[in-house]
Steps between C-alpha positions, in 0.01 A plus 500: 500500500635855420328755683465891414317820684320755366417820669517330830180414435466158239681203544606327188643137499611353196541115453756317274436661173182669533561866347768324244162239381296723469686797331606206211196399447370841475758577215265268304308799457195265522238673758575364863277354764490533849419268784493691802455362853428607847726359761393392814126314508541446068814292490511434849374458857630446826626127572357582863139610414594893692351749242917651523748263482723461826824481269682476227459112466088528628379458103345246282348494142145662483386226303692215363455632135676793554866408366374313191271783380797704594724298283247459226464871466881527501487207209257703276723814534323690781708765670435397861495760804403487813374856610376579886453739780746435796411754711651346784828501360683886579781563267571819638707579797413538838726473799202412729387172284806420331514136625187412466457650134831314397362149675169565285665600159759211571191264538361614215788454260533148648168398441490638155810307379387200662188558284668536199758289556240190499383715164808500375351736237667874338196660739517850615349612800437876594346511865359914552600593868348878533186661447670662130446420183621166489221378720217303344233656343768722352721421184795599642657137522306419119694754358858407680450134400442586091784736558706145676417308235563780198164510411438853383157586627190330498459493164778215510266276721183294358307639767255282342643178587693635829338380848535654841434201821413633852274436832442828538145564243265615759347206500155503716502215817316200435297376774672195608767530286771742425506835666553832332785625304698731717514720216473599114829580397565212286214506262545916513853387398417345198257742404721801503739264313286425225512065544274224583470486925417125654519391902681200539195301554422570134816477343639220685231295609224594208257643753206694406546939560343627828307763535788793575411882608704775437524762821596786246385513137663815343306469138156609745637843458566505123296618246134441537482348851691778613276671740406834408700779675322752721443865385824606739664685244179739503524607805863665499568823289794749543436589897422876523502466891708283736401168597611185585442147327528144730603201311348199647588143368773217516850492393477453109159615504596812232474771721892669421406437106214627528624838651813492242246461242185725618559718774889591483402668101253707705734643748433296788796415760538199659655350772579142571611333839763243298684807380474714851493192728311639775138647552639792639697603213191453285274715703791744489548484135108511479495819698742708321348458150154579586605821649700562228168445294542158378321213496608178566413145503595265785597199283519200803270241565318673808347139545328530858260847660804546721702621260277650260419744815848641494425645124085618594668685819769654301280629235260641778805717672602607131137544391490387203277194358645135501360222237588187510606283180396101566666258332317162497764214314488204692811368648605236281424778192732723707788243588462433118568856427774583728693181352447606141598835606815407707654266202445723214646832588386775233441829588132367392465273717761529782610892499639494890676149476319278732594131597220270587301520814503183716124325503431648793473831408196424339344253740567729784345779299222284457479441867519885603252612272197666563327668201443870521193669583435853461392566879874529576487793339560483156328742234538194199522136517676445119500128412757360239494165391758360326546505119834447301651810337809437296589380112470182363843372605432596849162332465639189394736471794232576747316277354713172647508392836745662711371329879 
């Protein structure tokens, strides 16, 4: 096994031959295809029956087919991968967990060239170890393995005839029977990919699809299932007198487009807590342009009454009205957003440079939140829901599954 590092982030082990294989066979010029596979619960299991194996030597074929199809594919001139999420693997350094993530990556190197040693197959593996875009859904290890194996792009790969294999398909439980899929990144996978998906039940044992559920669906906000946007826009014009505007909504919701985009072009200020860091500074900030006759828009997520009260109390001692701007995006269509945002930096898309929140910033958003009501003292309630602004390309990209 040769092993290589990218980014500190994706792991890359090569067996025997495997780049070599593939890279002649692709001088052919002939259209390649793909076999990709999942690691852990798609080739294998645990020898001990723990849902994590204990070690490096705690493995055992996930079904007894698995290294003739292997082979077989290998035989009919298949470039074979393995491709999987290792989040429990750290490749970056950390003084405090330093033996522990060496014992796990160690492990994990073991185990794979035990795997592939019984293989003994040109297989490359690529194992995704941070939440970047190497991590399935994304198509950040796709386009490193075509780039491996001197493929140019996709156009290179009979997409047609390539095949993606893994457990996760968000698969619904069956009573009795198997329990639900712990997630839908592998079928979202292959989707964003552009090949044929299959759970190892199907592919390796012939079994009939189950029913599967997808917790985000991206294409319900395209085109005509889009849902209309409120009349928002109406209800801001050049400001002749000072006000102030409250964003409401979650992380990725829109709200700092939408000011860039609507309210900024008007004249409105804004300040923002991630750039000031503290409350204080904001109400400071806030302060000092509306006496200096400007209005501005607090662009946070004000989740809970609490905090909205700071802004209603404010405007009271400056006298001037206060509306608040609701964003409504669910979390998951927010968490979509931010990762789409984070990974394609534009200044379309991702003007101030931000990395990706962790998942809790949206569930805890979620669990903070209490909607608005014009009692606290609010002269307009404005909702926006979400609706995709950008070109076609941008579209497009959106469009895949990024969670």
């Amino acid at each position: 096994m040769v092993w290589r590092v990218l980014k500190e982030s994706l792991l890359v082990g090569r067996f025997g031959t495997a780049a070599a294989a593939a890279a002649a066979q692709a001088s052919t010029k002939a259209k390649r295809r793909i076999a990709a596979f999942d690691f852990d619960s798609t080739l294998i299991k645990s020898a001990s029956g723990k849902t994590f194996s204990r070690d490096a030597n705690d493995w055992k074929w996930w079904d007894s087919s698995v290294p003739g199809r292997l082979k077989k594919l290998h035989e009919d001139g298949f470039v074979v991968v393995i491709v999987s999420n290792q989040g429990g693997i750290s490749l970056k350094p950390d003084p405090k967990t330093v033996k522990s993530d060496q014992k796990r990556l160690a492990d994990f190197k073991a185990k794979v060239t035990a795997v592939l040693n019984q293989l003994d197959l040109p297989i490359s593996i690529y194992a995704a170890t941070s939440r970047d875009e190497y991590r399935k859904p994304r198509t950040g290890i796709w386009h490193e393995l075509l780039e491996d194996c001197d493929l140019e792009d996709t156009a290179s790969v009979d997409l047609e005839n390539s095949i993606f294999v893994g457990d996760a398909g968000g698969r619904e439980a069956v009573a009795g029977g198997p329990g639900k899929d712990h997630s839908c990144v592998d079928r979202d996978f292959a989707a964003n990919v552009g090949i044929l998906y299959q759970t190892p039940e199907e592919y390796f044992r012939n079994e009939e699809p189950r029913p599967f559920v997808r917790s985000f669906e991206p294409a319900a906000y395209m085109g005509e299932r889009a849902e209309p946007s409120t009349s928002a826009l109406e209800k801001f014009t050049k400001p002749s007198t000072s006000e102030i505007i409250m964003f409401c909504g979650s992380p990725g919701a829109g709200k700092s487009s939408f000011y860039w985009k609507h309210l900024q072009p008007l004249g409105y200020g804004r300040v923002n807590q991630d750039i000031l860091k503290t409350r204080e500074k904001c109400v400071k900030a806030t302060t000092a342009l509306i006496e200096e006759g400007t209005s501005i828009v607090i662009d946070n997520t004000n989740a809970d009454p609490e905090t909205r009260a700071v802004w209603v109390t404010l405007a009271e001692k400056l006298n001037v009205p206060i509306r608040c701007v609701l964003f409504t995006g669910s979390p998951k269509l927010c968490e979509h957003n931010d990762t789409f945002r984070a990974l394609n930096i534009s200044q379309e898309t991702n003007r101030e440079n931000r990395a990706i929140l962790p998942h809790i910033a949206f569930t805890g958003f979620a669990s903070r939140y209490r909607e608005p009501k014009i009692s606290e003292g609010y002269a307009d309630i404005i909702k926006v829901n979400f609706q995709f602004e950008g070109s076609e390309e941008q579209k497009k990209l959106w469009s895949k599954y990024w969670i």
